[in-house]
PLY file of the C-alpha trace (Angstrom):
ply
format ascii 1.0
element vertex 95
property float x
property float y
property float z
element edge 94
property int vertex1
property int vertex2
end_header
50.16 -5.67 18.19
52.68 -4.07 16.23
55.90 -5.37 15.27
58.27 -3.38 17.75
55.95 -3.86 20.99
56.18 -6.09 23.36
54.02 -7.35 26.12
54.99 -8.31 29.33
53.60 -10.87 31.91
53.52 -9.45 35.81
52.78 -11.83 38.32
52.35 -12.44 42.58
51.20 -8.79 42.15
49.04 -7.59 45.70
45.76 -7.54 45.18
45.62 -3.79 46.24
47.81 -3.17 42.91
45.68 -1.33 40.72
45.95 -0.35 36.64
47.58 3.11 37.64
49.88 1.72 40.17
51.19 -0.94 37.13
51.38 2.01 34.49
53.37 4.18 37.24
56.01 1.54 38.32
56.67 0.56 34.16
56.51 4.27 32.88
59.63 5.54 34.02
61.95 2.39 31.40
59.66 3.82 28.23
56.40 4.65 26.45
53.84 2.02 27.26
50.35 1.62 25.04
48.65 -0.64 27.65
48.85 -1.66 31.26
46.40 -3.81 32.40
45.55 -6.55 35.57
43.69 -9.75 34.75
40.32 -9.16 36.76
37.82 -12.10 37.73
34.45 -12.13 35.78
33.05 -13.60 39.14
34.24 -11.56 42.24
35.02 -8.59 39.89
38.74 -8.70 42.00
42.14 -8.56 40.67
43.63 -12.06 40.28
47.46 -10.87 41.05
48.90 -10.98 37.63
48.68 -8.69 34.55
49.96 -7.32 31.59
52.08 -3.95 30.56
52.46 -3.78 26.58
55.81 -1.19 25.56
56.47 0.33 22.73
59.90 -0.80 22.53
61.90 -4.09 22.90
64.65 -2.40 24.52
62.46 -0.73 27.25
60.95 -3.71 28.11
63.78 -5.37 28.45
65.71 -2.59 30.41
62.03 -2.87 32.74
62.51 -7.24 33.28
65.95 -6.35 34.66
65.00 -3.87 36.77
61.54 -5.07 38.22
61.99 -8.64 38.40
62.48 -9.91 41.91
61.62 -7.11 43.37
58.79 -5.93 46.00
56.30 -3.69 44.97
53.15 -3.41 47.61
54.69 -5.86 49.79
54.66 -8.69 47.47
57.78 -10.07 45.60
56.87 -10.31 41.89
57.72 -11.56 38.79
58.31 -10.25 35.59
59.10 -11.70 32.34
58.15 -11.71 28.40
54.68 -12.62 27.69
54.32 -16.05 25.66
52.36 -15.77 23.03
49.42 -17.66 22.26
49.75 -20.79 20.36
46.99 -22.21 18.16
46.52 -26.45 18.42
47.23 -26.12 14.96
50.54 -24.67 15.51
51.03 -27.20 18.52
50.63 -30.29 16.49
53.24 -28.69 13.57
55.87 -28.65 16.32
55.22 -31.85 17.42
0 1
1 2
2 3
3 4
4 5
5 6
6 7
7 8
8 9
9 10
10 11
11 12
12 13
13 14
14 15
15 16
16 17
17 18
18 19
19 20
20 21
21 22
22 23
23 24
24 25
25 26
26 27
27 28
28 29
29 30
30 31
31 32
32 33
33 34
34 35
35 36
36 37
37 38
38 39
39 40
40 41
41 42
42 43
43 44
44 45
45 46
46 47
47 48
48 49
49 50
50 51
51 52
52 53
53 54
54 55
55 56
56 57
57 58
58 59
59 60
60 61
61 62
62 63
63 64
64 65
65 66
66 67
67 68
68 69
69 70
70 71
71 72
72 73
73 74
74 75
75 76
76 77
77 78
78 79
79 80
80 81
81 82
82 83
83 84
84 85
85 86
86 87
87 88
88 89
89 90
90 91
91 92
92 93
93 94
């Protein structure tokens, strides 16, 4: 990921939210590269969360304010800045 992205967590989405549906409700704060929903291997079904990546730190900020706490297909959802992964080696250095 490049140094000026930055990815966003989305969750409590509907189930009947689908990729396009996330790409149209984010596109309007900013260029996005990806917009994606966290699908289970088993039932093949949306789990009701996801990711939208954005060019720009400033448009995905501008796009927490907006969204957050608000209802999109029924649902009230979440939206805040994706935590990064964290490696056990970088877990026991902070410890």
């Amino acid at each position: 990921m490049a140094a000026n992205r930055l990815q966003l967590f989305v969750s409590r989405l509907s189930f009947y939210t689908t990729q396009k549906d996330l790409q149209r409700l984010f596109s309007p704060f900013g260029p996005i590269t990806e917009a994606r929903l966290v699908i289970d291997p088993r039932t093949q079904r949306p789990k009701g969360f996801g990711f939208v990546t954005f060019e720009s730190h400033i448009d995905a900020h501008n796009a927490v304010k907006a969204i957050n706490g608000k209802i999109v297909d029924g649902r009230l959802i979440f939206v805040e800045v994706a935590k990064t992964k964290t490696t056990g080696e970088d877990e026991a250095n902070l410890k």
